[in-house]
Backbone as XML, in Angstrom:
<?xml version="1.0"?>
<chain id="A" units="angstrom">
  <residue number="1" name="UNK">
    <atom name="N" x="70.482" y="17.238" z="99.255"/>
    <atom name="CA" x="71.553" y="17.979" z="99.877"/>
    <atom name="C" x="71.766" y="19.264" z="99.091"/>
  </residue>
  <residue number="2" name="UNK">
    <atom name="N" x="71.857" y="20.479" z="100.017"/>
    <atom name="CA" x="72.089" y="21.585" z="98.922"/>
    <atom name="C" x="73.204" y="21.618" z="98.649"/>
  </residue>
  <residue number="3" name="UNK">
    <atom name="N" x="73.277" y="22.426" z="97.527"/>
    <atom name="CA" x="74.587" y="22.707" z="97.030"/>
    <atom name="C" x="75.280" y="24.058" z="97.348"/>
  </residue>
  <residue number="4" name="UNK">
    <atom name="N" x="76.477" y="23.877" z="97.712"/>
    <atom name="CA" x="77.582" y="24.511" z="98.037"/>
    <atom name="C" x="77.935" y="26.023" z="97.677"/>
  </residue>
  <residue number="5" name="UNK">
    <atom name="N" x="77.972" y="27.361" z="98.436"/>
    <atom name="CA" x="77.821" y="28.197" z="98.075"/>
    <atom name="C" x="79.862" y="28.751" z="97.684"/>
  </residue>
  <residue number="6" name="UNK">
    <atom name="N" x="79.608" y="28.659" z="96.421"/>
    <atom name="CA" x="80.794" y="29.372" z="95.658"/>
    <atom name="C" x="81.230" y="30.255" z="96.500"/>
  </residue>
  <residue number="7" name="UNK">
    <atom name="N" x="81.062" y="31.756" z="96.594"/>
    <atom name="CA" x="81.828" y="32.732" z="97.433"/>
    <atom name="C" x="80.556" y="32.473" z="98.615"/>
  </residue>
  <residue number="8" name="UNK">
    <atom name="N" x="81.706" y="33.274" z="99.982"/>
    <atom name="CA" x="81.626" y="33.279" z="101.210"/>
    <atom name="C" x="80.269" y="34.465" z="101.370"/>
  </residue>
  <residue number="9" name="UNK">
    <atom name="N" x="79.681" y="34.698" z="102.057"/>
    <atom name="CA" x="78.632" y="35.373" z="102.219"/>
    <atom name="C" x="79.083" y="36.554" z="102.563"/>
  </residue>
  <residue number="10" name="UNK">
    <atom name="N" x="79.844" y="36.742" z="103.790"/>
    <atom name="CA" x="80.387" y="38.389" z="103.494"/>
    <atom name="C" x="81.111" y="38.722" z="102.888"/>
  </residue>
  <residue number="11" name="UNK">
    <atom name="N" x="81.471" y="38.453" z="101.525"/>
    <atom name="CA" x="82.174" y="38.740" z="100.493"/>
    <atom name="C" x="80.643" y="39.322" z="99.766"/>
  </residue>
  <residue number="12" name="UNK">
    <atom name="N" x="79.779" y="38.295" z="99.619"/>
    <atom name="CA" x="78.491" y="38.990" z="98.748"/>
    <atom name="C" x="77.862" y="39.961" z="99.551"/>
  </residue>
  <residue number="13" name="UNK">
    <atom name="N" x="77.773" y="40.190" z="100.532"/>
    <atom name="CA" x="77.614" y="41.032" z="101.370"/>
    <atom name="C" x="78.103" y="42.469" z="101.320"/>
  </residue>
  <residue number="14" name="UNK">
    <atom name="N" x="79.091" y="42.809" z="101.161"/>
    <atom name="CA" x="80.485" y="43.431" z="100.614"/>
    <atom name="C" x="80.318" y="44.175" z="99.809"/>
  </residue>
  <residue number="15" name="UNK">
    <atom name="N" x="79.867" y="43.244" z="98.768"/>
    <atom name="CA" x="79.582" y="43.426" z="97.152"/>
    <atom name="C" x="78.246" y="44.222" z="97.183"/>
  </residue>
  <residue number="16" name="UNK">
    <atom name="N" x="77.378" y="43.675" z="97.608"/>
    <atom name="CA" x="76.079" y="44.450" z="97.567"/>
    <atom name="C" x="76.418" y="46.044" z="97.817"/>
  </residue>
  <residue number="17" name="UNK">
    <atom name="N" x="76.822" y="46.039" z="99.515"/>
    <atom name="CA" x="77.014" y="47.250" z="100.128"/>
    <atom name="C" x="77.414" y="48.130" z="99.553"/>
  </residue>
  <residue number="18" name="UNK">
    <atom name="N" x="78.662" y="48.110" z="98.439"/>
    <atom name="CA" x="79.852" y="48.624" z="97.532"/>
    <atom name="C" x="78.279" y="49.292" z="96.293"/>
  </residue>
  <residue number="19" name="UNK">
    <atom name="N" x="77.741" y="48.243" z="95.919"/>
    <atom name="CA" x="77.079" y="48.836" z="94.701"/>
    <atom name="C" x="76.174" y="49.859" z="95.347"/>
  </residue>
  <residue number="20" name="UNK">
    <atom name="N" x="75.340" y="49.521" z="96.523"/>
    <atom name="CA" x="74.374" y="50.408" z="96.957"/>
    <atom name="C" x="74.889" y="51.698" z="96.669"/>
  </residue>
  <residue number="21" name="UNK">
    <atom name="N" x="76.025" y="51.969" z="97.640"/>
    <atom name="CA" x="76.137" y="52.898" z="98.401"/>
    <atom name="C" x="77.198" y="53.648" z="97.154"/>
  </residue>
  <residue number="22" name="UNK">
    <atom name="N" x="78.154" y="53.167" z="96.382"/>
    <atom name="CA" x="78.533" y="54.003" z="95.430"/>
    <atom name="C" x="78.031" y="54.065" z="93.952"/>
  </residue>
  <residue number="23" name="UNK">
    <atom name="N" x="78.741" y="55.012" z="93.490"/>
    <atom name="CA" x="78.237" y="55.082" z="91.800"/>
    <atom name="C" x="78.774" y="54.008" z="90.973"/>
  </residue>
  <residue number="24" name="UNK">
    <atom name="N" x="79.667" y="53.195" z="91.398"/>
    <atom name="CA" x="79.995" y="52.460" z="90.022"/>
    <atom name="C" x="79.391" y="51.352" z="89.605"/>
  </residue>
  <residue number="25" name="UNK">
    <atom name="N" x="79.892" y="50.479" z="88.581"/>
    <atom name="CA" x="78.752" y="49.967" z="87.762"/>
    <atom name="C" x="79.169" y="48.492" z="88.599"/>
  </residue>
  <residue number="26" name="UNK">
    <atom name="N" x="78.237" y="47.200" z="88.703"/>
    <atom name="CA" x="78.008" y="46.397" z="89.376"/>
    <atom name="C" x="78.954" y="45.112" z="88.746"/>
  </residue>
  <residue number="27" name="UNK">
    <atom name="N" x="79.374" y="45.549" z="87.413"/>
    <atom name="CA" x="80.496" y="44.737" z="86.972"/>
    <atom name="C" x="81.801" y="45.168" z="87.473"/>
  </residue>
  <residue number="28" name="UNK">
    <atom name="N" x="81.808" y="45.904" z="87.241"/>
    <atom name="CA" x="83.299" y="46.719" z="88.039"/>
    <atom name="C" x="83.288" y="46.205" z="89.407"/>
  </residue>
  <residue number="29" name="UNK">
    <atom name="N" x="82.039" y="46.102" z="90.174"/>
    <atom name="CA" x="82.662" y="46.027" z="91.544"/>
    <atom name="C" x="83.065" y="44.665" z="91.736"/>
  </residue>
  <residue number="30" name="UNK">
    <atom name="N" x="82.372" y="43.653" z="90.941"/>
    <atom name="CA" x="82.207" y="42.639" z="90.283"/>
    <atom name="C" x="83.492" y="41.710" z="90.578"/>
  </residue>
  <residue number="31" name="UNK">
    <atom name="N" x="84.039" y="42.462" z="89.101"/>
    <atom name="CA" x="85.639" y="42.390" z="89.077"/>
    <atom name="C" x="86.619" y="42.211" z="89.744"/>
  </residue>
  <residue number="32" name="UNK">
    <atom name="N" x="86.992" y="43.787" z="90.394"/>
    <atom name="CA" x="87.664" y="43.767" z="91.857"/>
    <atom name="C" x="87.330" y="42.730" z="92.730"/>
  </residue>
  <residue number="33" name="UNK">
    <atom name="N" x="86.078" y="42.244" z="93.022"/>
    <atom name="CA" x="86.027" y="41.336" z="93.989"/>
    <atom name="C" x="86.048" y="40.197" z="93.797"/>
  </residue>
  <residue number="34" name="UNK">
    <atom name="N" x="86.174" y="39.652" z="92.439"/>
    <atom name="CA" x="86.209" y="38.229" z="91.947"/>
    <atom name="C" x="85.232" y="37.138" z="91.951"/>
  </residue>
  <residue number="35" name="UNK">
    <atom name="N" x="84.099" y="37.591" z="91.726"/>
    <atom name="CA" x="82.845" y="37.785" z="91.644"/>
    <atom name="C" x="82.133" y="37.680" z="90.525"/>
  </residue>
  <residue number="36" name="UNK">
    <atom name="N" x="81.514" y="36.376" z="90.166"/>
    <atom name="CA" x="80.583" y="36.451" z="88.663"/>
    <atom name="C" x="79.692" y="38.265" z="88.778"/>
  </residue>
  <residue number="37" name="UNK">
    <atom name="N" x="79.421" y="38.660" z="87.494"/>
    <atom name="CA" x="78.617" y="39.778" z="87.546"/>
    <atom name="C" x="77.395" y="39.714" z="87.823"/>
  </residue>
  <residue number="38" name="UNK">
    <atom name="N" x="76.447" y="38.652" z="87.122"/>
    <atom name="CA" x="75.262" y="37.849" z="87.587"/>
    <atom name="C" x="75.145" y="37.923" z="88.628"/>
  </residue>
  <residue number="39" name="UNK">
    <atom name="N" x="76.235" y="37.059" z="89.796"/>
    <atom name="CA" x="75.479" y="36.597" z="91.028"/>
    <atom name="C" x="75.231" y="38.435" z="91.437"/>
  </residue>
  <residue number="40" name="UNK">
    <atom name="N" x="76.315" y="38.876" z="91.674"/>
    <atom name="CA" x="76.296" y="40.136" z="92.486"/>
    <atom name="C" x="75.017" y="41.080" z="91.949"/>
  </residue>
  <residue number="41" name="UNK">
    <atom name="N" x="74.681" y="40.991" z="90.682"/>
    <atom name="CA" x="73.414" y="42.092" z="90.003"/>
    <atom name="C" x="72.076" y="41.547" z="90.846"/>
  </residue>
  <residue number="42" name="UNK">
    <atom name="N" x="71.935" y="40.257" z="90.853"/>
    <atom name="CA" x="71.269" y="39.329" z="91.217"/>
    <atom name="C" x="70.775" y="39.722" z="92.855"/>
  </residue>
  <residue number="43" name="UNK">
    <atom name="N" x="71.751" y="39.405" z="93.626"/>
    <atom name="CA" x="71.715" y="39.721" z="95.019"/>
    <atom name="C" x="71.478" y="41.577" z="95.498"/>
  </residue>
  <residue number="44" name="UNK">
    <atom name="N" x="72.221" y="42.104" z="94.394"/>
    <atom name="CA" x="72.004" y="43.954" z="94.368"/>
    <atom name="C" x="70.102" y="43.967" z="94.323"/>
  </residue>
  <residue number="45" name="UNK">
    <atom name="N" x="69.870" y="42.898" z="92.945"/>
    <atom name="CA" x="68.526" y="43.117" z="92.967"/>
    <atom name="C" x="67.619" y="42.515" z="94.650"/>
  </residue>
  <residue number="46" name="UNK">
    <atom name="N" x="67.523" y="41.752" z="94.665"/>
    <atom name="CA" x="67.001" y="41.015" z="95.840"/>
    <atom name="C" x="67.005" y="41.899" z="97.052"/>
  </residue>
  <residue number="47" name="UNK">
    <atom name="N" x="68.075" y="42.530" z="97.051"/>
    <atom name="CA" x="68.289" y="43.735" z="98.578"/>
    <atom name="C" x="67.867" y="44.892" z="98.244"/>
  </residue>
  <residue number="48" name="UNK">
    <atom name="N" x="67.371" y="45.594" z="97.076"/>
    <atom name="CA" x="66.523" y="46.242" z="96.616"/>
    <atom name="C" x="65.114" y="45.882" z="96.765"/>
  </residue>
  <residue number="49" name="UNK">
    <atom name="N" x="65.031" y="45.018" z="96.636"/>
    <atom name="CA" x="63.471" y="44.572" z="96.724"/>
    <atom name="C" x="63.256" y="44.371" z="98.010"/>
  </residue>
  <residue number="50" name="UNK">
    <atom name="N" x="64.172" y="43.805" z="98.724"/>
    <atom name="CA" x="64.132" y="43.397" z="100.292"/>
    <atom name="C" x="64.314" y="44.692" z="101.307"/>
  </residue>
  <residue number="51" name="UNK">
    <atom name="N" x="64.669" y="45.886" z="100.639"/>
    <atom name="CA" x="64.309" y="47.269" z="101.415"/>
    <atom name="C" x="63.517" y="48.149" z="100.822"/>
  </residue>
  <residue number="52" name="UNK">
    <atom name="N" x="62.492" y="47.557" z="99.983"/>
    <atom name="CA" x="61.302" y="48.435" z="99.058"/>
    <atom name="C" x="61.442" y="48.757" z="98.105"/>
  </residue>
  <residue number="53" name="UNK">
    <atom name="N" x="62.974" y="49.228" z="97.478"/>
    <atom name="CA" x="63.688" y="49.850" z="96.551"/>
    <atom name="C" x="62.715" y="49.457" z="95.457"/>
  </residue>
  <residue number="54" name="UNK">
    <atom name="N" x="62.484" y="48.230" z="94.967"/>
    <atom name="CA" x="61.743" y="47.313" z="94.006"/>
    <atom name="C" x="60.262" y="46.558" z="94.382"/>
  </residue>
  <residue number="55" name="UNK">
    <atom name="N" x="59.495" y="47.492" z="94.502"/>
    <atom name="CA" x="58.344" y="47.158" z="94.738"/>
    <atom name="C" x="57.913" y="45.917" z="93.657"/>
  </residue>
  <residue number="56" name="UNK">
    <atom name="N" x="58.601" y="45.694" z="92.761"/>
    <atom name="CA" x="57.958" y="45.099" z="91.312"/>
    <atom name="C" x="58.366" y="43.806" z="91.547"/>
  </residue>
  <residue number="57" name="UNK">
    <atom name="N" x="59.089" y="43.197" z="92.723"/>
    <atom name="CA" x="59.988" y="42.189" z="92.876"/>
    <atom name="C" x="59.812" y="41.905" z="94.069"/>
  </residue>
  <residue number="58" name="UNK">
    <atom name="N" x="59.523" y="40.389" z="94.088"/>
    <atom name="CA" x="59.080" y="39.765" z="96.027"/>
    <atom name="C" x="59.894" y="40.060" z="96.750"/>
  </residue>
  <residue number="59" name="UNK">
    <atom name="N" x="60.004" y="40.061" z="98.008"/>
    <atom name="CA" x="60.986" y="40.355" z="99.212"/>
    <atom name="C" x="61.469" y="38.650" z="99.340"/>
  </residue>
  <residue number="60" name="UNK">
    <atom name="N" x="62.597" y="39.100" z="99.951"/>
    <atom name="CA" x="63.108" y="37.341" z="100.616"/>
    <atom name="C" x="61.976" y="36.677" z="101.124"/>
  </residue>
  <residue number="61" name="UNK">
    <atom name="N" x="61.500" y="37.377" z="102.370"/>
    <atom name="CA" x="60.444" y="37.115" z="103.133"/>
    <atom name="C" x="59.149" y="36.543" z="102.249"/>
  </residue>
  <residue number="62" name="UNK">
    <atom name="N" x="58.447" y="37.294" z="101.124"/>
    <atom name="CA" x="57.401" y="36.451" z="100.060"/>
    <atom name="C" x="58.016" y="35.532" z="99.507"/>
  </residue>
  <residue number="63" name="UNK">
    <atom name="N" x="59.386" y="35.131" z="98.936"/>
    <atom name="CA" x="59.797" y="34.421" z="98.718"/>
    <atom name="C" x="59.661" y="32.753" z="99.288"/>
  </residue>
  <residue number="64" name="UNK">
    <atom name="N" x="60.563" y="32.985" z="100.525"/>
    <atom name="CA" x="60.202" y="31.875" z="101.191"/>
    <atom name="C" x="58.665" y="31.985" z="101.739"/>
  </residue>
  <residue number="65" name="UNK">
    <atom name="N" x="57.696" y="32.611" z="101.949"/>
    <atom name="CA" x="56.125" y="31.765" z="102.116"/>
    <atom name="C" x="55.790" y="31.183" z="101.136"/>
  </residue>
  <residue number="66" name="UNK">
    <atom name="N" x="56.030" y="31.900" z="99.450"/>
    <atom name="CA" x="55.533" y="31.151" z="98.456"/>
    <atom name="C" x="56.273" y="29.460" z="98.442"/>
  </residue>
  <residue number="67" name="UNK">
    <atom name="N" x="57.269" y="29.485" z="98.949"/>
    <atom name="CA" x="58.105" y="28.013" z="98.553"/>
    <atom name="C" x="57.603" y="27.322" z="99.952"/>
  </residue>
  <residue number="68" name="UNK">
    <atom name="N" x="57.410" y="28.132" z="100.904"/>
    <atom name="CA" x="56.428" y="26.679" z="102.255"/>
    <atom name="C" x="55.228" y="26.587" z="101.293"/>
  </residue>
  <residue number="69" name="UNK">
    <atom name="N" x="54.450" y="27.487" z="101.107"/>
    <atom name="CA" x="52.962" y="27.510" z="100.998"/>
    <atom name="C" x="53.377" y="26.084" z="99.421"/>
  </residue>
  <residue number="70" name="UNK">
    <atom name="N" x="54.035" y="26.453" z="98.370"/>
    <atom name="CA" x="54.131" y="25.161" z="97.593"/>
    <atom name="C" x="54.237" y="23.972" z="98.201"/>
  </residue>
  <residue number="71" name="UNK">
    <atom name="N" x="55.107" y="24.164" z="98.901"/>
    <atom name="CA" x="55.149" y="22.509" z="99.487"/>
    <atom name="C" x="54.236" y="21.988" z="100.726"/>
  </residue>
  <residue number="72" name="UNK">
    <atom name="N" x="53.439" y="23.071" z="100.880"/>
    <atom name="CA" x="52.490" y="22.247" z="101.904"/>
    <atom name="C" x="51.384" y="22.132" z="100.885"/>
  </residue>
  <residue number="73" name="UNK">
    <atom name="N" x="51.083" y="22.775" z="99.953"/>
    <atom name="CA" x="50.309" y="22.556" z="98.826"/>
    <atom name="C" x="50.189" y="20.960" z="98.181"/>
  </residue>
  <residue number="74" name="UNK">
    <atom name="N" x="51.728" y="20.718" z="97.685"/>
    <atom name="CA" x="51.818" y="19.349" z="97.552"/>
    <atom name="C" x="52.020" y="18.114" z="98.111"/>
  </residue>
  <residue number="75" name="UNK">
    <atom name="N" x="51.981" y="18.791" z="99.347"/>
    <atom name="CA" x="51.916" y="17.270" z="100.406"/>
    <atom name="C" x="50.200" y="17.478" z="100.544"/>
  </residue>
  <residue number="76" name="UNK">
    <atom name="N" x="49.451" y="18.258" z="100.849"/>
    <atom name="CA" x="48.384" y="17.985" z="100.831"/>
    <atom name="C" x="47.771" y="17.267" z="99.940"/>
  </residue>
  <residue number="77" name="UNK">
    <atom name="N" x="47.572" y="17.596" z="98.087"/>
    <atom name="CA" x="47.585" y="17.372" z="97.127"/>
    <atom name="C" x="48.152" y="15.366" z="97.106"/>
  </residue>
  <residue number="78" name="UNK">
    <atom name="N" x="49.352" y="15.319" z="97.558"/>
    <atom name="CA" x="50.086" y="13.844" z="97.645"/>
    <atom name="C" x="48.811" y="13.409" z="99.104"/>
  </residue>
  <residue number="79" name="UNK">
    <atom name="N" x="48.416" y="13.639" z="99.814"/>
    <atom name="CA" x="47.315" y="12.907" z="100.527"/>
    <atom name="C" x="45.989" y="12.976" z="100.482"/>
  </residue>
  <residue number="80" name="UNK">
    <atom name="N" x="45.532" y="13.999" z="99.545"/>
    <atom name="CA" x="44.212" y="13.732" z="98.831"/>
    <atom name="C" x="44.149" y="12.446" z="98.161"/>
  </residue>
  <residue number="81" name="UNK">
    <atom name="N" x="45.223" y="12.426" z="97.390"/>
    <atom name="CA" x="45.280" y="10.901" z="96.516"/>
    <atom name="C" x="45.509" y="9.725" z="96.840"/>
  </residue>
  <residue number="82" name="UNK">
    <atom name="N" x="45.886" y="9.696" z="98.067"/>
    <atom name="CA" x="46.244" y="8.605" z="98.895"/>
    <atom name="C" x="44.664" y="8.091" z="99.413"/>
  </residue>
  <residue number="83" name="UNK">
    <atom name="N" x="44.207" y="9.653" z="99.810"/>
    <atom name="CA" x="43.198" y="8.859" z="100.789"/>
    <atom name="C" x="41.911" y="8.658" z="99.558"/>
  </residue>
  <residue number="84" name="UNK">
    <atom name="N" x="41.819" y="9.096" z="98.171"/>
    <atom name="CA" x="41.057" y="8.724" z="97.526"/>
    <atom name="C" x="40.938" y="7.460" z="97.221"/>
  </residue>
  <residue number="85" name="UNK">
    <atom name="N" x="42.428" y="7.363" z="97.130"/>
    <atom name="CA" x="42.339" y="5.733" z="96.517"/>
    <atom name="C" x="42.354" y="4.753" z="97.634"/>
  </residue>
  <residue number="86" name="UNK">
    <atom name="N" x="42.447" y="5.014" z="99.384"/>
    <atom name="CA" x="42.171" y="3.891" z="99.972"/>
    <atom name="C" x="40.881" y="3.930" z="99.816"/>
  </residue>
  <residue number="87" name="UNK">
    <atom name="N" x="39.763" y="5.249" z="99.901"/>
    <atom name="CA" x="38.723" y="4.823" z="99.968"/>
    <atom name="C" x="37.984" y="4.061" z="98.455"/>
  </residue>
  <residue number="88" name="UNK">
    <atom name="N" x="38.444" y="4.463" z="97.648"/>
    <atom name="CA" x="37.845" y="3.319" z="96.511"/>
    <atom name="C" x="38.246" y="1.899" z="96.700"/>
  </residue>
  <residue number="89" name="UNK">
    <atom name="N" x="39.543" y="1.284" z="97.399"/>
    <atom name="CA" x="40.269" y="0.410" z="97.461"/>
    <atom name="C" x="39.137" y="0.031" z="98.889"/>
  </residue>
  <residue number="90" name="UNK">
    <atom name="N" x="38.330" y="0.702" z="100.085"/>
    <atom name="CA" x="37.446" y="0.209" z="100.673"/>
    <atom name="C" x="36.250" y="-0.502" z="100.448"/>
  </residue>
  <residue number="91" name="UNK">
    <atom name="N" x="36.106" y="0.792" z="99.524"/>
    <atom name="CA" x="34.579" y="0.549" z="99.163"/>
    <atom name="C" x="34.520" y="-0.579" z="97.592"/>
  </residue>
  <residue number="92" name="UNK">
    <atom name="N" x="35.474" y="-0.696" z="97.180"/>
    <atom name="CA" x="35.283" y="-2.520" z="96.716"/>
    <atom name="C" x="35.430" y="-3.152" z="97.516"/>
  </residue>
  <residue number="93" name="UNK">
    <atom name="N" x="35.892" y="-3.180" z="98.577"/>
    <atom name="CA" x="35.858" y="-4.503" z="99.764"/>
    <atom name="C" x="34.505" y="-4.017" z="100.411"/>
  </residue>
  <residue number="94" name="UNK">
    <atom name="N" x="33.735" y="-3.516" z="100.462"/>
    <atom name="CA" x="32.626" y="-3.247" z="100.934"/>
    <atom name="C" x="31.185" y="-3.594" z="100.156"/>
  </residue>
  <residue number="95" name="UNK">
    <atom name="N" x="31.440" y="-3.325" z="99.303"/>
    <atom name="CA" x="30.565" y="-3.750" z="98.108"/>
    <atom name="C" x="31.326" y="-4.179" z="96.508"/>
  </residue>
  <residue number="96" name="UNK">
    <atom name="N" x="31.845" y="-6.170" z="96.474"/>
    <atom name="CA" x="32.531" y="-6.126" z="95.482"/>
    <atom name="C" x="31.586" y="-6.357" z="94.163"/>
  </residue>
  <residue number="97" name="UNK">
    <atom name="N" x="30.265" y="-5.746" z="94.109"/>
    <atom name="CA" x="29.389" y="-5.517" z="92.993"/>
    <atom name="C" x="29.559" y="-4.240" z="92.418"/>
  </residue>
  <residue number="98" name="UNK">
    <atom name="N" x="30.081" y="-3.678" z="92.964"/>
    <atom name="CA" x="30.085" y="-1.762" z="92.576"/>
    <atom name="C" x="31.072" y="-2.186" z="91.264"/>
  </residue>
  <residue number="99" name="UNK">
    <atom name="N" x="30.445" y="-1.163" z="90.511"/>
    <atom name="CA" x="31.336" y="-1.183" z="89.595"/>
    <atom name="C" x="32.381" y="-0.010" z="89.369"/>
  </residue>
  <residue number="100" name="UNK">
    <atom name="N" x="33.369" y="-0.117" z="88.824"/>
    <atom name="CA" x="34.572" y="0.120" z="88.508"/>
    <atom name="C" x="34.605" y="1.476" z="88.317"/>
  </residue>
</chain>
């Protein structure tokens, strides 16, 4: 079950917009809005990267393929091993001279 998002989304939303678009510093806006400084630098970064700003940094979008592409990685990976070991678990019932 995920866990529970602390502030409301257009509040971080808000926050982002505020840093983009003016000069002040991302703690300050931070502040006023009642707002860890982290999350908001955090999300400033991410929407930078997510409109090119930060080429050096994945987009949302690479983000989530890398986290499908992991987990179809390891379900594959979890049924390689499955089916290795029925087939050794065959092929002693097929030939119980084979050795080990």
């Amino acid at each position: 079950m995920p866990r529970g998002r602390k502030y409301p989304q257009e509040l971080i939303d808000r926050g982002v917009r505020l840093a983009l678009e003016s000069e002040r510093p991302i703690a300050q806006i931070a502040a006023d809005l009642g707002i860890h400084p982290e999350t908001l630098r955090k999300r400033v970064r991410q929407a930078e990267a997510d409109s090119g700003k930060r080429p050096e940094l994945l987009a949302s979008q690479e983000r989530e393929e890398i986290r499908r592409l992991r987990k179809e990685n390891y379900e594959l990976r979890r049924a390689n091993e499955i089916l290795k070991s029925a087939s050794l678990f065959f092929a002693r019932e097929l030939d119980p001279d084979r050795p080990k």
